[in-house]
C-alpha positions as CSV (number, residue, x, y, z in Angstrom):
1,X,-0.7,7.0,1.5
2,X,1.0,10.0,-0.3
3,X,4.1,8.0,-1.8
4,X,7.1,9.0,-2.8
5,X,7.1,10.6,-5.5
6,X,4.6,13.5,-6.5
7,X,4.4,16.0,-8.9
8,X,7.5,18.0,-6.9
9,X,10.0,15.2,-7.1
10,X,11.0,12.0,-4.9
11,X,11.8,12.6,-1.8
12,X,15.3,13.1,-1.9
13,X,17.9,10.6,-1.2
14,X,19.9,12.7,1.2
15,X,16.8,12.2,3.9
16,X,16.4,8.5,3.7
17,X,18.9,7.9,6.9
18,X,17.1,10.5,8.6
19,X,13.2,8.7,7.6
20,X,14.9,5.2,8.7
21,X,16.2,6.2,11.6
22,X,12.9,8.0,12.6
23,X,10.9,5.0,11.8
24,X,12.8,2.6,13.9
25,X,12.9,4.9,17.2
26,X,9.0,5.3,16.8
27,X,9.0,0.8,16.7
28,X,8.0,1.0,13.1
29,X,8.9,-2.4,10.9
30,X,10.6,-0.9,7.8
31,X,10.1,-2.0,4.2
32,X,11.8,-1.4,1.8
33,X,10.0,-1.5,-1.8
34,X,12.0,-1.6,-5.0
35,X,11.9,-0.5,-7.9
36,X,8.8,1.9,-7.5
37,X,5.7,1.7,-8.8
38,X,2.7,1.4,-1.1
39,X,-5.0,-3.1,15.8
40,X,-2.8,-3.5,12.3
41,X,1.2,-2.3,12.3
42,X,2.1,0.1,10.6
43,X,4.4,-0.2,7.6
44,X,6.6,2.0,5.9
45,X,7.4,1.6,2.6
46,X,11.0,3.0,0.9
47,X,11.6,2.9,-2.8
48,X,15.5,3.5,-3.8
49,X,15.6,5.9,-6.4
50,X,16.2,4.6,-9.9
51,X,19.6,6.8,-10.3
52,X,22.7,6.7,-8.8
53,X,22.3,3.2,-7.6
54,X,25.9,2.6,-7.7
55,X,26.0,4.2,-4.3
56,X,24.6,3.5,-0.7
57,X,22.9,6.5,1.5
58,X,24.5,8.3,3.4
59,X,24.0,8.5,7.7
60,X,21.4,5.3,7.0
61,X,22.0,3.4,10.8
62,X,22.5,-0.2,10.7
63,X,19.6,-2.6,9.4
64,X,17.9,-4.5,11.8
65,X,15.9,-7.2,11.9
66,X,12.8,-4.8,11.9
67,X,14.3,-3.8,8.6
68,X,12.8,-5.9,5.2
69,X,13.3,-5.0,1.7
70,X,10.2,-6.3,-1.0
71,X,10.1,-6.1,-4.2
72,X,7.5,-7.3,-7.4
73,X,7.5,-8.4,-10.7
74,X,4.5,-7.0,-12.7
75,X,3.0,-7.5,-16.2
76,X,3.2,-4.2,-17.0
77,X,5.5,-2.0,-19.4
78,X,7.4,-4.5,-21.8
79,X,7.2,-6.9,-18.6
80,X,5.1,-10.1,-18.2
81,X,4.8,-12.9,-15.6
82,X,6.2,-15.4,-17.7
83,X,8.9,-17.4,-16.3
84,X,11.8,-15.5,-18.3
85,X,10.4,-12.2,-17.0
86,X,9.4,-13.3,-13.2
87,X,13.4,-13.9,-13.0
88,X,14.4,-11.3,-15.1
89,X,12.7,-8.9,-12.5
90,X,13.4,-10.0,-9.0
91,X,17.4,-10.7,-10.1
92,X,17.4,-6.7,-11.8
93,X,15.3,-5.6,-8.0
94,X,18.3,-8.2,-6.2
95,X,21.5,-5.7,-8.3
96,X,19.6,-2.8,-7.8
97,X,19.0,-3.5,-3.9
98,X,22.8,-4.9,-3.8
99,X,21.3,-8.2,-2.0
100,X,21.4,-11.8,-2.2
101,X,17.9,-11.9,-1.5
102,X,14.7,-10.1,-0.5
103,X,12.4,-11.0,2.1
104,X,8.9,-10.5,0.4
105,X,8.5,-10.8,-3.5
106,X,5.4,-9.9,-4.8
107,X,3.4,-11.0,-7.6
108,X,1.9,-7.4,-8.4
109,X,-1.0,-8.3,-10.4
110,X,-2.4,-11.1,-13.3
111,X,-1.0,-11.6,-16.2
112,X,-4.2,-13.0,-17.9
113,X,-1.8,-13.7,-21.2
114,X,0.4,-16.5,-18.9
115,X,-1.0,-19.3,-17.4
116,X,-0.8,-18.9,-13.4
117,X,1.0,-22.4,-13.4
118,X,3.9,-21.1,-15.1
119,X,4.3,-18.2,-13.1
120,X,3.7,-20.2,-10.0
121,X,6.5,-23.1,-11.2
122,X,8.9,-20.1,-11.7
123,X,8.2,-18.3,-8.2
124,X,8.8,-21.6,-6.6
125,X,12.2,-22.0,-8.2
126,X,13.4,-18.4,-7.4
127,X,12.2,-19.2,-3.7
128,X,14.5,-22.7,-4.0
129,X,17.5,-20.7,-5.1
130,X,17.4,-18.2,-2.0
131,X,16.1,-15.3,-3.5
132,X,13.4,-14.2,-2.0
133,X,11.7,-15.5,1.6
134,X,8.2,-15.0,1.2
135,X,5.6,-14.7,-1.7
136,X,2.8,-12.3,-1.7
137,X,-0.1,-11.4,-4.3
138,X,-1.6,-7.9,-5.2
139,X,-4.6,-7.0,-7.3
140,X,-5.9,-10.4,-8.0
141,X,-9.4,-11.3,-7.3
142,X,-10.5,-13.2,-4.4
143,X,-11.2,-16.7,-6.6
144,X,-7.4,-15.8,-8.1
145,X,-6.2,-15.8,-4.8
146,X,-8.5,-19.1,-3.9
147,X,-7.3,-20.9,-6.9
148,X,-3.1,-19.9,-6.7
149,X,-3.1,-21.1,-2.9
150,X,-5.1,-24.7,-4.4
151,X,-2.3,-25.2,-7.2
152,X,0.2,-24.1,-5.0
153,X,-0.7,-26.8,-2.2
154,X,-1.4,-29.4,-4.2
155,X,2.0,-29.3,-6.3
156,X,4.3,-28.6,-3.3
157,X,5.1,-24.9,-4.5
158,X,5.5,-21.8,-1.9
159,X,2.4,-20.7,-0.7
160,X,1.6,-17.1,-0.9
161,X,2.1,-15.2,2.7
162,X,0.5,-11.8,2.0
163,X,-1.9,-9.6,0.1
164,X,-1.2,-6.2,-0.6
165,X,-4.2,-4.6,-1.7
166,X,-6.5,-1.5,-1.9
167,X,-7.9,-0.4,1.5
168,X,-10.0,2.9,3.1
169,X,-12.4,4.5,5.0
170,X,-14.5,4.6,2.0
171,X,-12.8,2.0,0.1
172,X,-14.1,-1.5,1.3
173,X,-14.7,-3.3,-1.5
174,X,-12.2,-6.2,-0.2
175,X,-14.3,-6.9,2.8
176,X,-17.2,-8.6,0.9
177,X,-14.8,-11.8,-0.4
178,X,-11.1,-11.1,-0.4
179,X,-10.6,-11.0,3.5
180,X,-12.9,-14.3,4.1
181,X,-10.7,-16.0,0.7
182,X,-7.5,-14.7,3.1
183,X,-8.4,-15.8,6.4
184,X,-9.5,-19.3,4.7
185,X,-6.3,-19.6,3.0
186,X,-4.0,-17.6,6.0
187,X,-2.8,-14.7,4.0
188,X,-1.7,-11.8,5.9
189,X,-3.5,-8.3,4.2
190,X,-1.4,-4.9,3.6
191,X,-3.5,-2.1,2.7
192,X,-2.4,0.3,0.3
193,X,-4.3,3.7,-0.4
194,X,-5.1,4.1,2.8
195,X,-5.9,7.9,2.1
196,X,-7.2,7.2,-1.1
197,X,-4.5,7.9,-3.0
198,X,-4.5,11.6,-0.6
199,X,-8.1,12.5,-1.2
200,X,-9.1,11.5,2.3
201,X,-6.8,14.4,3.9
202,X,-9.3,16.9,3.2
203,X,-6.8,19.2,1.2
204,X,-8.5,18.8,-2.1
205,X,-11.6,20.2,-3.4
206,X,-14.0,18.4,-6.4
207,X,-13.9,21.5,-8.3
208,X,-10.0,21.8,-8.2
209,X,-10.3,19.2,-11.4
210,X,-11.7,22.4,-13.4
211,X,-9.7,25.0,-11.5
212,X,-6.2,25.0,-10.0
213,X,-5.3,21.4,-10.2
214,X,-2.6,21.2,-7.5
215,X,0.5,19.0,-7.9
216,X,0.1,15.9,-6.5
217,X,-1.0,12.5,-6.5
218,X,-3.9,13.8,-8.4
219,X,-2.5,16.1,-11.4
220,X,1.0,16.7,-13.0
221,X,1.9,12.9,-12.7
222,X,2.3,9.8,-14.8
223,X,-0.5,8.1,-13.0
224,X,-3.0,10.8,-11.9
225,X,-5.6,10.4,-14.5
226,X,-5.3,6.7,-13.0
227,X,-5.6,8.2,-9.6
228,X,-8.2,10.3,-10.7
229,X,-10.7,7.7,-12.5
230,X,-10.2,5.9,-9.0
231,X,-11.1,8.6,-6.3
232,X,-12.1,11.7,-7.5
233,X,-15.7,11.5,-7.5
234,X,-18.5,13.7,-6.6
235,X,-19.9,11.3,-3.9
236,X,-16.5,10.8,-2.4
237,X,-16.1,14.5,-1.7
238,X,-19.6,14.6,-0.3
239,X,-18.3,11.8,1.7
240,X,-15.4,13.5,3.1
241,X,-17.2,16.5,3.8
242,X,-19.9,14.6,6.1
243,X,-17.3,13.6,7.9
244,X,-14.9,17.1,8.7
245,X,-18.6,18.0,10.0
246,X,-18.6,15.1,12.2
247,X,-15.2,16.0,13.2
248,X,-16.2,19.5,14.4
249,X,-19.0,18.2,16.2
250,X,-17.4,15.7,18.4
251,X,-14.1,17.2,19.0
252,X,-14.6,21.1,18.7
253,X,-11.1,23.2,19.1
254,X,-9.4,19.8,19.9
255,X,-11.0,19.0,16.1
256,X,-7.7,16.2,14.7
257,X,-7.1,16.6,11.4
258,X,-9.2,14.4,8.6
259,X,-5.5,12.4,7.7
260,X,-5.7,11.5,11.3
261,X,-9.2,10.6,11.3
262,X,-8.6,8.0,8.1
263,X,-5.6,6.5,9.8
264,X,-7.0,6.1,12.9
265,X,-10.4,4.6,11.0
266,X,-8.0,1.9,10.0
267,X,-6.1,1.1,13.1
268,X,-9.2,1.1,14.9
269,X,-12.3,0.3,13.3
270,X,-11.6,-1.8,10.0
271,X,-11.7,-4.9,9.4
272,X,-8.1,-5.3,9.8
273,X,-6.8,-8.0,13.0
274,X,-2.7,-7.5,14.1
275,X,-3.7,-10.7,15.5
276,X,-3.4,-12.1,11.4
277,X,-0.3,-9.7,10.9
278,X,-2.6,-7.4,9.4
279,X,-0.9,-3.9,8.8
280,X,-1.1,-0.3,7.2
281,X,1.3,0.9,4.5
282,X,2.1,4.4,5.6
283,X,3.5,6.6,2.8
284,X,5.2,9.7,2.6
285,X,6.7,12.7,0.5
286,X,8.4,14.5,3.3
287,X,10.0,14.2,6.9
288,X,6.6,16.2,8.3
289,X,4.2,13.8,6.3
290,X,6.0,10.6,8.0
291,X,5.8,12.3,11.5
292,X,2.5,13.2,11.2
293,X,1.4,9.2,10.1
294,X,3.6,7.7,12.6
295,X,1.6,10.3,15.1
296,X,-2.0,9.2,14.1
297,X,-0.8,5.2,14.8
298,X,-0.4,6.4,18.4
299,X,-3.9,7.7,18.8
300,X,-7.1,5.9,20.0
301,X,-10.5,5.0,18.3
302,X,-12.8,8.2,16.9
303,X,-16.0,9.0,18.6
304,X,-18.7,6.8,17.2
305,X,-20.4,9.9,15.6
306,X,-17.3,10.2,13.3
307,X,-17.2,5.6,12.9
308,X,-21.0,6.6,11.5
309,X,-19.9,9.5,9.6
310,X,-17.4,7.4,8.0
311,X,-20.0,4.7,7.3
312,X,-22.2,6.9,5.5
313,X,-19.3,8.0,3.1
314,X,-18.4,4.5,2.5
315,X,-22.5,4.0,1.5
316,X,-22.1,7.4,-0.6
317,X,-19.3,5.9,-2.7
318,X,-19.5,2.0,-2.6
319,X,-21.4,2.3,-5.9
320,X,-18.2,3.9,-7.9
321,X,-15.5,2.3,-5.6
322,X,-12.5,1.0,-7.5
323,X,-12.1,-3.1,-7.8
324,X,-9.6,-4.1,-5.6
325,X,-9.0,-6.3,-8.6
326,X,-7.1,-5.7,-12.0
């Protein structure tokens, strides 16, 4: 999806009633997703800004039970799973939300410098105490995933409920082990990057690298040269551009746009089940980006010319795709 934040800002505060309130009307579970770092339902994922926590929103309706907040704890930035740091994140996540508890807390990816026993042990404690209802991986490889879900059994800890993880039209990589590992083990899969990172909107050119570099997911943020090094490629854009031809060939004036196409790609013809609890993560930098999502989770499957079309892109790239893995 697009996210939150882009090269013009977060999506301001004010709005956030107005995105919640859209989201329920249109039957849309809600989750909210704090602090920030994204067939199937559809998800939508809210990160509270990091200033001016002190206050609520304003005009945001009444929470309902369609309403659940997650949050992770990552190894990242002066962080670490270690047991200290596990707690130290989800109780700064629990002020910052002003909650007893969260609903899902995700392990966000491996810290290869802790042993996953530790982390586990900890998790397990935090779920004792009430603080958090469900535990979910993200970025770990499908034997990390086998392997947690073994010690976890086997010592009586909470077993992990869900994987977040990366997820496309031309991003399959996770099909090959990671969804067998989670139907085995009866993990639920949220796929992130559903767009690639925005690529698969059509909007961006390969040569805009060299040239105008538009503000986005893609230049003028901390993580674009991360978001670069993971979608922009040569073959990806060939990809993309196989299938806007498709498009024009099957649908003619009535042509839907290529954001469309990819969502509708997942909802449709992935490998994702609703039966599982499987579900999208729909993103968004604006009140017309979130209408326009929601939108494509109402239409039906593509013409098979434009399943193929995707096909071929995902053969294009497969050789450059991104682990799913950190």
């Amino acid at each position: 999806g697009q996210g939150w934040e882009t090269a013009c800002g977060p999506l301001l505060w004010e709005y956030l009633g107005r995105v919640v309130q859209e989201s329920l009307l249109e039957g849309e579970p809600l989750r909210g997703h704090c602090p920030g770092g994204e067939g199937p339902a559809g998800r939508i994922w809210c990160q509270r800004p990091q200033h001016d926590l002190s206050h609520p929103p304003v005009d945001v309706p009444p929470l309902t039970a369609a309403v659940k907040i997650a949050t992770k704890a990552n190894p990242w930035i002066g962080n670490s799973l270690k047991p200290d740091s596990v707690r130290s994140q989800l109780e700064t996540s629990l002020k910052r939300l002003q909650c007893p508890r969260v609903d899902l807390f995700y392990l966000h990816a491996p810290d290869h410098s802790t042993p996953v026993e530790e982390t586990l042990r900890a998790c397990h404690q935090l779920h004792q105490e009430g603080k958090f209802v469900e535990l979910g991986l993200s970025n770990y490889a499908a034997w990390e995933v086998a392997e947690i879900c073994t010690l976890c059994k086997s010592n009586g800890w909470i077993l992990p409920t869900v994987y977040q993880g990366m997820y496309s039209a031309t991003t399959r990589q996770v099909e090959t082990e990671l969804f067998p590992c989670l139907r085995h083990f009866g993990l639920r899969f949220y796929a992130y990057n559903p767009l690639a990172g925005g690529l698969l909107t059509g909007k961006y050119k390969y040569e805009d690298k060299h040239g105008k570099q538009p503000m986005g997911r893609f230049f003028g943020t901390q993580w674009a040269e991360i978001y670069r090094n993971r979608f922009w490629k040569e073959h990806h854009f060939e990809g993309v551009a196989l299938v806007e031809k498709a498009l024009q060939a099957a649908y003619g004036a009535s042509t839907p746009s290529m954001t469309s196409a990819a969502l509708r790609w997942m909802y449709h013809h992935s490998q994702l089940q609703g039966a599982h609890g499987d579900a999208v993560i729909l993103g968004m930098s604006s009140l017309e980006q979130l209408e326009q999502n929601l939108a494509a989770a109402e239409e039906g499957p593509l013409e098979p010319a434009v399943v193929d079309a995707f096909n071929q892109a995902w053969h294009l790239f497969a050789h450059e795709c991104p682990n799913y893995f950190i």
